[in-house]
C-alpha positions as CSV (number, residue, x, y, z in Angstrom):
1,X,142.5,106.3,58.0
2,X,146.3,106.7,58.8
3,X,148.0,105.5,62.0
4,X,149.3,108.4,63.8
5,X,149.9,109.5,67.9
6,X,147.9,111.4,70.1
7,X,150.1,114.2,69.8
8,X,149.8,114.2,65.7
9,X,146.1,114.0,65.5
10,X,145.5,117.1,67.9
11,X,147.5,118.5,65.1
12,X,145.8,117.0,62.5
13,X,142.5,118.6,64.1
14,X,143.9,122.0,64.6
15,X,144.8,121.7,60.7
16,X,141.3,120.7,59.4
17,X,139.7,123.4,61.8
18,X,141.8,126.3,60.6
19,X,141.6,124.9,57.0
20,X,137.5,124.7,57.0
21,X,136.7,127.7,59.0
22,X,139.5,130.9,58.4
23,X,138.3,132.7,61.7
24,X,140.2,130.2,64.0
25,X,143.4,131.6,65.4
26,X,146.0,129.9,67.5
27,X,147.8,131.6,70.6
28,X,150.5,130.7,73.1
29,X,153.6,130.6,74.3
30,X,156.3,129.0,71.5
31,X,153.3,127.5,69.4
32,X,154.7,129.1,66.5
33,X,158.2,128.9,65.1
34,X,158.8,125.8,67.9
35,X,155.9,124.5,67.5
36,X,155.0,124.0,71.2
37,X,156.8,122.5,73.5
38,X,155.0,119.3,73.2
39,X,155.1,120.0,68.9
40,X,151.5,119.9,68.7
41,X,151.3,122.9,66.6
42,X,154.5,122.0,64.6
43,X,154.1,123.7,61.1
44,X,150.7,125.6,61.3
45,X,152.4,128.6,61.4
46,X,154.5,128.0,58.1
47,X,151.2,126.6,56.6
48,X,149.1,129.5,58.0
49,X,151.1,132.5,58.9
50,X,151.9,134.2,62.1
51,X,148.5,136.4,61.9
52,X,147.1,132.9,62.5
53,X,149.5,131.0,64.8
54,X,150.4,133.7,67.5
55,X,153.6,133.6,69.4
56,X,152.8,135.3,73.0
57,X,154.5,136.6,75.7
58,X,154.8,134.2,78.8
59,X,151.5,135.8,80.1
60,X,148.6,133.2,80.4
61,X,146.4,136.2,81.5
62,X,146.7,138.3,78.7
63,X,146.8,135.2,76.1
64,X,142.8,135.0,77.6
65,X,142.2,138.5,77.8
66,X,143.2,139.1,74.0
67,X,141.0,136.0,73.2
68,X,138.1,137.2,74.8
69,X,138.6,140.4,72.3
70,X,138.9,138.7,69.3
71,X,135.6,136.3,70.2
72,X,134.2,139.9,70.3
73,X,135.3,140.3,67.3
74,X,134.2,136.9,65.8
75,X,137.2,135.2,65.4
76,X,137.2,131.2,67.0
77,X,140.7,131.7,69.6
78,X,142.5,128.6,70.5
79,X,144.7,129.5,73.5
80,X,147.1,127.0,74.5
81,X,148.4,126.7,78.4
82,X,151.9,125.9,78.0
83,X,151.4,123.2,81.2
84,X,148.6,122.7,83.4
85,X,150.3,124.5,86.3
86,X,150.1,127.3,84.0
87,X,146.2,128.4,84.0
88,X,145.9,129.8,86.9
89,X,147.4,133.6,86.2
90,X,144.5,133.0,83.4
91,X,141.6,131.5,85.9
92,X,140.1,135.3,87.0
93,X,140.0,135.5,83.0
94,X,138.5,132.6,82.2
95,X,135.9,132.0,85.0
96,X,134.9,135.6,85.7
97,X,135.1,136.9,81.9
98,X,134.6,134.0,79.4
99,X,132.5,131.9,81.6
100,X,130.4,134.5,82.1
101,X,130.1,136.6,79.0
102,X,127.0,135.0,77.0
103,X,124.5,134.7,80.5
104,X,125.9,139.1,81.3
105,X,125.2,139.8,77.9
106,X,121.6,137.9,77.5
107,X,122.2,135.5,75.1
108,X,124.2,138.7,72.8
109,X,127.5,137.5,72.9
110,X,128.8,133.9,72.5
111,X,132.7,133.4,73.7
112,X,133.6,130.1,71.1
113,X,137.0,130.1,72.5
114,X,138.8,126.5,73.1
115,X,141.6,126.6,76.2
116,X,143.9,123.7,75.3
117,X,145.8,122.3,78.4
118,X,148.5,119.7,78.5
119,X,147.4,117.7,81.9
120,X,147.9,115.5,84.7
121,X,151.4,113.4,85.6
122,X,152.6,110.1,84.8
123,X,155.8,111.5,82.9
124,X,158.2,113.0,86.0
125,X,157.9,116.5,85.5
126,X,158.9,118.9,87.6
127,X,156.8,121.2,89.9
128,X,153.8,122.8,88.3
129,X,153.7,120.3,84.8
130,X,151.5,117.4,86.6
131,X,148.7,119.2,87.7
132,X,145.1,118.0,87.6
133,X,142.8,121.3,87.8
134,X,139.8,119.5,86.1
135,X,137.2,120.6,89.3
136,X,138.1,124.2,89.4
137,X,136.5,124.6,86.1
138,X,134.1,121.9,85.6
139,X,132.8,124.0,89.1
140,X,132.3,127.1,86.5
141,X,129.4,127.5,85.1
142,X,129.1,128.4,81.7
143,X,132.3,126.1,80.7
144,X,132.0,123.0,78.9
145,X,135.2,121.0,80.2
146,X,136.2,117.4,78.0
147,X,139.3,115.1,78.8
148,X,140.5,113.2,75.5
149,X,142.2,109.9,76.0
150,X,142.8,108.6,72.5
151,X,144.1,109.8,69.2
152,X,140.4,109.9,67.3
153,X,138.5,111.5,69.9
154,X,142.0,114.2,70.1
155,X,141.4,115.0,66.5
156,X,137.5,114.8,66.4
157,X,137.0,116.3,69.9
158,X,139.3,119.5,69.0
159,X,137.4,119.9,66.1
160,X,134.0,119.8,67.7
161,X,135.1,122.2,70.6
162,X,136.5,124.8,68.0
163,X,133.5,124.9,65.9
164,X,131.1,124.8,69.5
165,X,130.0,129.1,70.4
166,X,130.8,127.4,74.1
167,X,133.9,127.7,75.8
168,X,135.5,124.6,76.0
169,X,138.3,123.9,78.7
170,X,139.9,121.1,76.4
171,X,142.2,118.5,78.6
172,X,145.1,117.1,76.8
173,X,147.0,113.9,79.0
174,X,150.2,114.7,78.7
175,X,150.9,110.7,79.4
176,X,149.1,110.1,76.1
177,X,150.4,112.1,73.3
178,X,152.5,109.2,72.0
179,X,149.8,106.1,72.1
180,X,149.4,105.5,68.4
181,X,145.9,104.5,66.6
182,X,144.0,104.9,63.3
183,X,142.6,108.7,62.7
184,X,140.0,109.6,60.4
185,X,140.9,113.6,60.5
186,X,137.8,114.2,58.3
187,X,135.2,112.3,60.1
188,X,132.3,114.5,59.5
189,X,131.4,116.3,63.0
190,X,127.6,115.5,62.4
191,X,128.7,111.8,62.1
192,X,130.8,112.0,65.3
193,X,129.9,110.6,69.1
194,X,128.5,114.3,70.8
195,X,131.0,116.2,72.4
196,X,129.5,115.9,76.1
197,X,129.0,112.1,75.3
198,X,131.1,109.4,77.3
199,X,131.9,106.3,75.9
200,X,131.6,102.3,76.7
201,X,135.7,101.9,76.3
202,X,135.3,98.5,77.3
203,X,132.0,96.5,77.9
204,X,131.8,94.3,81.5
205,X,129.1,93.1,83.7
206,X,130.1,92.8,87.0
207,X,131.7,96.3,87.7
208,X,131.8,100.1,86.5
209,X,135.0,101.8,86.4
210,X,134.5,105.0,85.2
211,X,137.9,107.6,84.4
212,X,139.1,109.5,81.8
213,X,142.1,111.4,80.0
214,X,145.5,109.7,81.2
215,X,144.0,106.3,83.6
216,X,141.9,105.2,80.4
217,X,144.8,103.2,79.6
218,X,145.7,102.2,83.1
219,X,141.7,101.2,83.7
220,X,142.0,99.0,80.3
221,X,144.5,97.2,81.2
222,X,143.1,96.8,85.1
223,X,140.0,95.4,83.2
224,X,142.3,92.8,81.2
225,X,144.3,91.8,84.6
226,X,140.6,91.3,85.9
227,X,139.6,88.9,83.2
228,X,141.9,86.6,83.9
229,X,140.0,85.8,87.6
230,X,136.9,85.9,86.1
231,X,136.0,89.6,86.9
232,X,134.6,91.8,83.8
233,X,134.7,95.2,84.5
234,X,133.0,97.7,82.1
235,X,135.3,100.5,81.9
236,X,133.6,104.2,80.9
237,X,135.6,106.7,79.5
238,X,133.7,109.4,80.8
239,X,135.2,112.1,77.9
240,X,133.0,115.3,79.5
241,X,133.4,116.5,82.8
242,X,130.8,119.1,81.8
243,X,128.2,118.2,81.4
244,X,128.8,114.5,82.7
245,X,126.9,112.2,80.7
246,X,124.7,110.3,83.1
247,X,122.6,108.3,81.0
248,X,125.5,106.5,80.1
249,X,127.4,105.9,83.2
250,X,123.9,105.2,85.3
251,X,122.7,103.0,82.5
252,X,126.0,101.1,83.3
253,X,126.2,101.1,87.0
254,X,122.3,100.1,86.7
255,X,123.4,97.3,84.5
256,X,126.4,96.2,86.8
257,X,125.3,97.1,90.5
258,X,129.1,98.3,91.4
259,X,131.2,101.2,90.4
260,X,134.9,102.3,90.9
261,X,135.9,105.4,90.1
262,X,139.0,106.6,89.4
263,X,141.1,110.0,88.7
264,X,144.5,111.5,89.1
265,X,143.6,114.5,91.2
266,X,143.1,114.6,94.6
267,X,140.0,113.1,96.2
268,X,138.5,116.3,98.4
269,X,135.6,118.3,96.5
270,X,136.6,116.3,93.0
271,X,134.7,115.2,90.3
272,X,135.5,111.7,91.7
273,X,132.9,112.7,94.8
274,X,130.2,114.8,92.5
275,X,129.7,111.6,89.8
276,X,129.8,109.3,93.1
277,X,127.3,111.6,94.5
278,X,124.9,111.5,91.5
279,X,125.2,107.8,91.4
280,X,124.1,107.3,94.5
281,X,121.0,109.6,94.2
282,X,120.0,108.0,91.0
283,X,121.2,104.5,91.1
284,X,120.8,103.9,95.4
285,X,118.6,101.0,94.6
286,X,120.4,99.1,91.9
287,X,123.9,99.4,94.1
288,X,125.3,96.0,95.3
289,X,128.2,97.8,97.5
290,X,129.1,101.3,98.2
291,X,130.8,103.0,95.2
292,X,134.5,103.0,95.9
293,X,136.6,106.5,94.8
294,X,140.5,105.6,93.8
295,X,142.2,109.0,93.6
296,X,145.3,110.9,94.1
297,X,146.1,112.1,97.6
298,X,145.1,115.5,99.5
299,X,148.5,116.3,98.8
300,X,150.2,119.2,96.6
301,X,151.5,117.1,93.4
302,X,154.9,115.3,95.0
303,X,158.4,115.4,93.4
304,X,158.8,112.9,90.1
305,X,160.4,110.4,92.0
306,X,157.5,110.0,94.0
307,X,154.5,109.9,91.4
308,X,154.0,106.4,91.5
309,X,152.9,106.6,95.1
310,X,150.5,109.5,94.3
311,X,148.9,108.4,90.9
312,X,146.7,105.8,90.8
313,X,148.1,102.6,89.1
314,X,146.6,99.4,88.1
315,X,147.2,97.6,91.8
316,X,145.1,100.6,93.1
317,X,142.2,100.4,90.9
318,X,142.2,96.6,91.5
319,X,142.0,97.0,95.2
320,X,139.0,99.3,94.1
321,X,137.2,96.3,92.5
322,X,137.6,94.2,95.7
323,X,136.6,96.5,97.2
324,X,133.1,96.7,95.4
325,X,133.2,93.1,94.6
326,X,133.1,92.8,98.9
327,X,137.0,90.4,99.0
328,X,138.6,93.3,101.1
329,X,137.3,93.6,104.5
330,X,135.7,97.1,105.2
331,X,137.1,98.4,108.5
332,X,134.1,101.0,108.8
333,X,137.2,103.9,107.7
334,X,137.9,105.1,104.9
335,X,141.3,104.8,103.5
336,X,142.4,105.7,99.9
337,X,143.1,102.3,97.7
Protein backbone atom coordinates (compact mmCIF):
# COMPACT_ATOMS: atom_id res chain seq x y z
CA UNK A 1 0.00 0.00 0.00
CA UNK A 2 1.65 3.58 -0.60
CA UNK A 3 -0.19 6.87 -0.01
CA UNK A 4 -0.50 8.67 -3.20
CA UNK A 5 -3.35 11.26 -5.03
CA UNK A 6 -5.98 10.63 -7.28
CA UNK A 7 -4.09 11.98 -9.99
CA UNK A 8 -0.97 9.40 -9.25
CA UNK A 9 -2.98 6.32 -8.94
CA UNK A 10 -4.81 6.78 -12.39
CA UNK A 11 -1.21 6.71 -13.35
CA UNK A 12 -0.35 3.99 -11.43
CA UNK A 13 -3.29 1.97 -13.15
CA UNK A 14 -2.46 3.10 -16.62
CA UNK A 15 1.15 1.65 -15.67
CA UNK A 16 0.12 -1.80 -14.39
CA UNK A 17 -2.38 -2.17 -17.48
CA UNK A 18 0.13 -1.39 -20.11
CA UNK A 19 2.79 -3.42 -18.17
CA UNK A 20 0.40 -6.73 -17.81
CA UNK A 21 -1.26 -6.69 -21.14
CA UNK A 22 1.19 -5.07 -24.20
CA UNK A 23 -1.86 -4.40 -26.58
CA UNK A 24 -3.00 -1.24 -24.52
CA UNK A 25 -2.09 1.98 -26.19
CA UNK A 26 -2.57 5.52 -24.97
CA UNK A 27 -3.86 8.49 -27.18
CA UNK A 28 -4.42 12.18 -26.79
CA UNK A 29 -3.59 15.41 -26.99
CA UNK A 30 0.01 16.24 -24.97
CA UNK A 31 -0.21 12.82 -23.06
CA UNK A 32 3.18 12.16 -24.20
CA UNK A 33 6.20 14.24 -23.81
CA UNK A 34 3.95 16.67 -21.22
CA UNK A 35 2.43 14.27 -19.89
CA UNK A 36 -1.23 15.61 -19.98
CA UNK A 37 -2.19 18.59 -18.98
CA UNK A 38 -3.40 17.23 -15.72
CA UNK A 39 0.25 14.83 -15.67
CA UNK A 40 -1.67 11.79 -15.42
CA UNK A 41 0.27 10.13 -18.06
CA UNK A 42 3.64 11.75 -16.86
CA UNK A 43 6.49 9.29 -17.92
CA UNK A 44 4.62 6.40 -19.71
CA UNK A 45 5.87 7.51 -22.78
CA UNK A 46 9.69 7.46 -21.61
CA UNK A 47 8.79 3.99 -19.90
CA UNK A 48 6.87 2.78 -23.02
CA UNK A 49 7.73 4.55 -26.17
CA UNK A 50 5.74 6.84 -28.34
CA UNK A 51 4.24 3.71 -30.42
CA UNK A 52 2.53 3.23 -27.03
CA UNK A 53 1.80 6.66 -25.67
CA UNK A 54 0.50 8.64 -28.79
CA UNK A 55 0.78 12.40 -29.07
CA UNK A 56 -2.40 13.56 -31.34
CA UNK A 57 -3.46 16.29 -33.13
CA UNK A 58 -6.13 18.55 -31.37
CA UNK A 59 -8.83 16.38 -33.11
CA UNK A 60 -11.04 14.48 -30.54
CA UNK A 61 -12.84 12.88 -33.65
CA UNK A 62 -10.07 11.35 -35.21
CA UNK A 63 -8.37 10.35 -31.68
CA UNK A 64 -11.90 7.97 -31.73
CA UNK A 65 -11.97 7.16 -35.11
CA UNK A 66 -8.15 5.78 -35.11
CA UNK A 67 -9.26 3.86 -31.85
CA UNK A 68 -11.98 2.24 -33.29
CA UNK A 69 -9.32 0.89 -35.94
CA UNK A 70 -6.89 -0.30 -33.76
CA UNK A 71 -9.88 -2.29 -31.55
CA UNK A 72 -10.24 -3.79 -35.07
CA UNK A 73 -7.11 -4.63 -34.92
CA UNK A 74 -6.98 -5.94 -31.30
CA UNK A 75 -5.20 -3.47 -29.60
CA UNK A 76 -6.97 -2.16 -26.00
CA UNK A 77 -7.04 2.16 -26.98
CA UNK A 78 -7.15 4.47 -24.16
CA UNK A 79 -8.23 7.82 -25.57
CA UNK A 80 -7.93 10.67 -23.35
CA UNK A 81 -10.43 13.91 -23.70
CA UNK A 82 -8.22 16.72 -22.94
CA UNK A 83 -11.42 18.32 -20.82
CA UNK A 84 -14.86 17.37 -20.72
CA UNK A 85 -16.03 20.15 -23.03
CA UNK A 86 -13.85 18.38 -25.38
CA UNK A 87 -16.03 15.11 -26.33
CA UNK A 88 -18.26 16.30 -28.22
CA UNK A 89 -16.42 16.71 -31.84
CA UNK A 90 -15.86 12.80 -30.73
CA UNK A 91 -19.77 12.04 -29.68
CA UNK A 92 -21.01 10.90 -33.51
CA UNK A 93 -17.79 8.57 -33.01
CA UNK A 94 -18.42 7.29 -30.03
CA UNK A 95 -22.23 6.82 -29.91
CA UNK A 96 -22.88 5.88 -33.53
CA UNK A 97 -19.55 3.78 -34.19
CA UNK A 98 -18.17 2.38 -30.88
CA UNK A 99 -21.42 2.02 -29.12
CA UNK A 100 -22.69 0.34 -31.69
CA UNK A 101 -20.01 -1.89 -33.24
CA UNK A 102 -20.43 -5.39 -31.30
CA UNK A 103 -24.75 -5.46 -31.57
CA UNK A 104 -24.03 -4.37 -35.97
CA UNK A 105 -21.53 -6.94 -36.14
CA UNK A 106 -23.56 -9.81 -34.07
CA UNK A 107 -21.53 -10.42 -31.31
CA UNK A 108 -18.14 -10.44 -34.11
CA UNK A 109 -16.45 -7.58 -33.04
CA UNK A 110 -15.90 -6.31 -29.43
CA UNK A 111 -14.69 -2.31 -29.27
CA UNK A 112 -12.52 -2.68 -25.50
CA UNK A 113 -11.73 0.91 -25.87
CA UNK A 114 -11.68 3.09 -22.42
CA UNK A 115 -12.58 7.12 -23.13
CA UNK A 116 -10.87 8.88 -20.19
CA UNK A 117 -12.50 12.29 -19.39
CA UNK A 118 -11.35 14.88 -16.88
CA UNK A 119 -14.99 16.06 -15.48
CA UNK A 120 -17.32 18.33 -13.79
CA UNK A 121 -16.28 21.92 -11.95
CA UNK A 122 -15.35 22.88 -8.62
CA UNK A 123 -11.87 24.26 -9.74
CA UNK A 124 -12.80 27.78 -11.79
CA UNK A 125 -12.11 26.93 -15.12
CA UNK A 126 -12.89 28.62 -17.84
CA UNK A 127 -15.70 27.90 -20.46
CA UNK A 128 -15.88 24.31 -21.73
CA UNK A 129 -13.43 22.64 -18.72
CA UNK A 130 -16.48 22.16 -16.08
CA UNK A 131 -18.79 20.28 -18.03
CA UNK A 132 -20.90 17.41 -16.67
CA UNK A 133 -21.96 15.25 -19.92
CA UNK A 134 -22.52 12.01 -17.81
CA UNK A 135 -26.41 11.56 -19.39
CA UNK A 136 -25.52 11.91 -23.00
CA UNK A 137 -23.76 8.76 -22.80
CA UNK A 138 -25.11 6.78 -19.98
CA UNK A 139 -28.35 7.41 -22.62
CA UNK A 140 -26.13 5.19 -25.25
CA UNK A 141 -26.61 1.98 -25.34
CA UNK A 142 -23.88 -0.27 -25.64
CA UNK A 143 -21.56 2.12 -23.21
CA UNK A 144 -20.71 1.18 -19.92
CA UNK A 145 -20.16 4.80 -18.19
CA UNK A 146 -18.29 4.82 -14.32
CA UNK A 147 -17.51 8.04 -12.21
CA UNK A 148 -14.32 7.38 -9.83
CA UNK A 149 -14.29 9.42 -6.71
CA UNK A 150 -11.22 8.09 -4.82
CA UNK A 151 -7.67 7.23 -5.47
CA UNK A 152 -8.19 3.10 -5.17
CA UNK A 153 -11.20 2.84 -7.08
CA UNK A 154 -8.97 5.48 -9.83
CA UNK A 155 -6.32 2.85 -9.99
CA UNK A 156 -8.47 -0.40 -9.73
CA UNK A 157 -11.41 1.05 -11.83
CA UNK A 158 -8.91 2.04 -14.86
CA UNK A 159 -7.59 -1.19 -14.68
CA UNK A 160 -10.83 -3.07 -14.82
CA UNK A 161 -12.34 -0.84 -17.70
CA UNK A 162 -9.03 -1.46 -19.79
CA UNK A 163 -9.07 -5.11 -19.47
CA UNK A 164 -13.33 -4.98 -20.02
CA UNK A 165 -14.15 -5.87 -24.33
CA UNK A 166 -16.88 -3.02 -23.35
CA UNK A 167 -16.47 0.41 -23.96
CA UNK A 168 -16.15 2.25 -21.03
CA UNK A 169 -16.85 6.12 -20.85
CA UNK A 170 -14.37 6.45 -17.71
CA UNK A 171 -15.21 9.92 -15.57
CA UNK A 172 -12.24 11.42 -13.95
CA UNK A 173 -13.37 14.58 -11.26
CA UNK A 174 -11.23 16.99 -12.00
CA UNK A 175 -11.91 18.34 -8.22
CA UNK A 176 -10.30 15.11 -7.01
CA UNK A 177 -7.10 14.40 -8.52
CA UNK A 178 -5.16 15.73 -5.53
CA UNK A 179 -7.21 13.93 -2.39
CA UNK A 180 -4.54 11.64 -1.16
CA UNK A 181 -5.16 7.85 0.19
CA UNK A 182 -3.56 4.33 0.47
CA UNK A 183 -3.39 2.42 -3.19
CA UNK A 184 -2.86 -1.09 -3.61
CA UNK A 185 -1.91 -0.70 -7.56
CA UNK A 186 -1.85 -4.61 -7.70
CA UNK A 187 -5.00 -5.49 -6.16
CA UNK A 188 -5.93 -8.42 -8.11
CA UNK A 189 -9.00 -7.43 -10.52
CA UNK A 190 -10.82 -10.77 -9.51
CA UNK A 191 -10.42 -9.66 -5.85
CA UNK A 192 -11.80 -6.16 -6.61
CA UNK A 193 -15.57 -4.59 -5.92
CA UNK A 194 -17.31 -5.24 -9.78
CA UNK A 195 -16.88 -2.48 -12.01
CA UNK A 196 -20.76 -1.63 -12.31
CA UNK A 197 -20.93 -2.08 -8.46
CA UNK A 198 -21.65 1.10 -6.14
CA UNK A 199 -20.45 1.34 -2.94
CA UNK A 200 -21.88 2.00 0.90
CA UNK A 201 -19.21 5.20 1.32
CA UNK A 202 -20.74 5.85 4.44
CA UNK A 203 -23.36 3.69 6.43
CA UNK A 204 -26.67 5.72 7.92
CA UNK A 205 -30.18 4.94 8.80
CA UNK A 206 -32.29 7.69 8.46
CA UNK A 207 -31.52 9.00 4.93
CA UNK A 208 -30.02 7.91 1.38
CA UNK A 209 -27.85 10.33 -0.41
CA UNK A 210 -26.74 8.84 -3.34
CA UNK A 211 -23.82 10.85 -5.77
CA UNK A 212 -20.73 10.23 -7.25
CA UNK A 213 -17.32 11.43 -8.89
CA UNK A 214 -16.61 15.14 -7.40
CA UNK A 215 -19.82 15.55 -4.52
CA UNK A 216 -18.60 12.25 -2.77
CA UNK A 217 -16.57 14.35 -0.77
CA UNK A 218 -18.99 17.22 -0.38
CA UNK A 219 -21.91 14.37 0.56
CA UNK A 220 -19.27 13.00 3.31
CA UNK A 221 -18.80 15.70 4.88
CA UNK A 222 -22.82 16.79 4.61
CA UNK A 223 -23.23 13.30 6.37
CA UNK A 224 -20.58 14.38 9.23
CA UNK A 225 -22.37 18.09 9.63
CA UNK A 226 -25.60 15.76 9.97
CA UNK A 227 -24.33 13.75 12.75
CA UNK A 228 -23.86 16.28 14.95
CA UNK A 229 -28.03 16.95 15.05
CA UNK A 230 -28.60 13.52 15.30
CA UNK A 231 -29.23 12.81 11.59
CA UNK A 232 -27.26 9.65 10.00
CA UNK A 233 -27.30 9.75 6.48
CA UNK A 234 -26.02 6.69 4.51
CA UNK A 235 -24.18 8.11 1.71
CA UNK A 236 -23.87 5.78 -1.70
CA UNK A 237 -21.29 6.32 -4.01
CA UNK A 238 -23.07 5.22 -6.86
CA UNK A 239 -19.50 4.52 -9.07
CA UNK A 240 -21.56 3.25 -12.37
CA UNK A 241 -23.90 5.31 -14.22
CA UNK A 242 -24.23 2.26 -16.46
CA UNK A 243 -25.54 0.05 -15.53
CA UNK A 244 -26.71 1.67 -12.09
CA UNK A 245 -26.45 -0.74 -9.49
CA UNK A 246 -29.93 -0.98 -7.98
CA UNK A 247 -29.70 -3.60 -5.57
CA UNK A 248 -27.53 -1.57 -3.73
CA UNK A 249 -29.06 1.76 -3.68
CA UNK A 250 -32.80 0.19 -3.27
CA UNK A 251 -31.52 -2.12 -0.66
CA UNK A 252 -30.58 1.24 1.08
CA UNK A 253 -33.41 3.50 0.41
CA UNK A 254 -35.60 0.24 1.49
CA UNK A 255 -33.57 0.23 4.64
CA UNK A 256 -33.82 4.16 5.27
CA UNK A 257 -37.33 5.16 3.74
CA UNK A 258 -35.72 8.63 2.38
CA UNK A 259 -33.30 9.51 -0.44
CA UNK A 260 -31.49 12.69 -1.68
CA UNK A 261 -29.79 12.71 -4.55
CA UNK A 262 -27.30 14.71 -5.63
CA UNK A 263 -25.17 15.67 -8.96
CA UNK A 264 -23.29 18.52 -10.56
CA UNK A 265 -25.18 18.58 -13.90
CA UNK A 266 -28.14 20.09 -14.54
CA UNK A 267 -31.46 18.58 -13.24
CA UNK A 268 -33.66 18.17 -16.75
CA UNK A 269 -33.46 14.54 -18.36
CA UNK A 270 -30.38 13.66 -15.86
CA UNK A 271 -29.40 10.75 -14.26
CA UNK A 272 -30.58 12.51 -11.08
CA UNK A 273 -34.45 12.00 -12.51
CA UNK A 274 -33.76 8.29 -14.09
CA UNK A 275 -32.33 6.75 -10.52
CA UNK A 276 -35.25 8.94 -8.77
CA UNK A 277 -37.53 7.44 -11.28
CA UNK A 278 -36.44 3.71 -10.59
CA UNK A 279 -36.75 4.37 -6.95
CA UNK A 280 -39.90 5.30 -6.93
CA UNK A 281 -41.15 2.27 -9.13
CA UNK A 282 -39.36 -0.12 -6.96
CA UNK A 283 -39.20 1.27 -3.51
CA UNK A 284 -43.01 3.43 -3.67
CA UNK A 285 -43.92 1.52 -0.69
CA UNK A 286 -41.04 1.69 1.61
CA UNK A 287 -40.77 5.78 0.93
CA UNK A 288 -41.38 8.00 4.02
CA UNK A 289 -41.24 11.37 1.82
CA UNK A 290 -40.78 12.11 -1.84
CA UNK A 291 -37.17 11.65 -3.01
CA UNK A 292 -35.69 15.07 -3.17
CA UNK A 293 -33.11 15.81 -6.52
CA UNK A 294 -30.16 18.50 -5.49
CA UNK A 295 -28.60 19.44 -8.82
CA UNK A 296 -27.01 21.96 -10.86
CA UNK A 297 -29.15 24.49 -12.66
CA UNK A 298 -30.82 24.32 -16.33
CA UNK A 299 -28.23 26.68 -17.01
CA UNK A 300 -25.10 26.45 -19.61
CA UNK A 301 -22.02 25.95 -16.99
CA UNK A 302 -21.65 29.83 -15.52
CA UNK A 303 -18.37 31.88 -15.41
CA UNK A 304 -15.74 30.58 -12.41
CA UNK A 305 -16.67 33.27 -10.33
CA UNK A 306 -20.07 32.07 -10.24
CA UNK A 307 -19.70 28.15 -9.57
CA UNK A 308 -20.52 28.17 -6.12
CA UNK A 309 -24.04 29.31 -6.97
CA UNK A 310 -24.41 26.54 -9.62
CA UNK A 311 -22.65 23.50 -7.88
CA UNK A 312 -24.17 21.91 -5.26
CA UNK A 313 -22.40 22.46 -1.86
CA UNK A 314 -22.88 21.07 1.50
CA UNK A 315 -25.78 23.77 2.61
CA UNK A 316 -27.66 22.46 -0.58
CA UNK A 317 -27.52 18.84 0.07
CA UNK A 318 -28.50 19.68 3.72
CA UNK A 319 -31.59 21.56 2.65
CA UNK A 320 -32.17 18.16 0.71
CA UNK A 321 -32.24 16.13 3.95
CA UNK A 322 -34.84 18.54 5.50
CA UNK A 323 -36.34 18.24 2.98
CA UNK A 324 -36.88 14.41 3.16
CA UNK A 325 -36.66 14.47 6.82
CA UNK A 326 -40.20 16.74 6.33
CA UNK A 327 -38.35 20.33 8.64
CA UNK A 328 -38.83 22.44 5.34
CA UNK A 329 -42.28 23.27 4.57
CA UNK A 330 -43.29 21.95 1.02
CA UNK A 331 -44.95 24.80 -0.89
CA UNK A 332 -46.58 22.22 -3.48
CA UNK A 333 -43.58 23.82 -6.14
CA UNK A 334 -40.70 22.69 -6.83
CA UNK A 335 -37.65 24.71 -6.41
CA UNK A 336 -34.01 23.46 -6.66
CA UNK A 337 -32.30 23.19 -3.01
Amino acid sequence: MTTMTMGKALNAGLRRAMTDDDRVVLMGEDIGTLGGVYRITDGLQAEFGERRVMDTPLAEAGILGTAIGLAYRGYRPVCEIQFDGFVYPAFDQIVSQVAKMHARTHGLVRMPITVRIPVGGGIGAAEHHSESPEAYFAHTAGLRVVSVSNPQDACTMLRQAIASDDPVIFFEPKRRYHVKAEVDDAVALTEAPALGSARIARPGEHVTLITWGGLVGVALDAALAAEDEGTSIEVVDLRSLSPVDYDTVTASVRRTGRVVIAQEGPREASIASEVVAVLTERCFAFLEAAPVRVTGHDIPYPPARLEKHHLPDLDRILYGVDRVLGRVRETGVEVSP
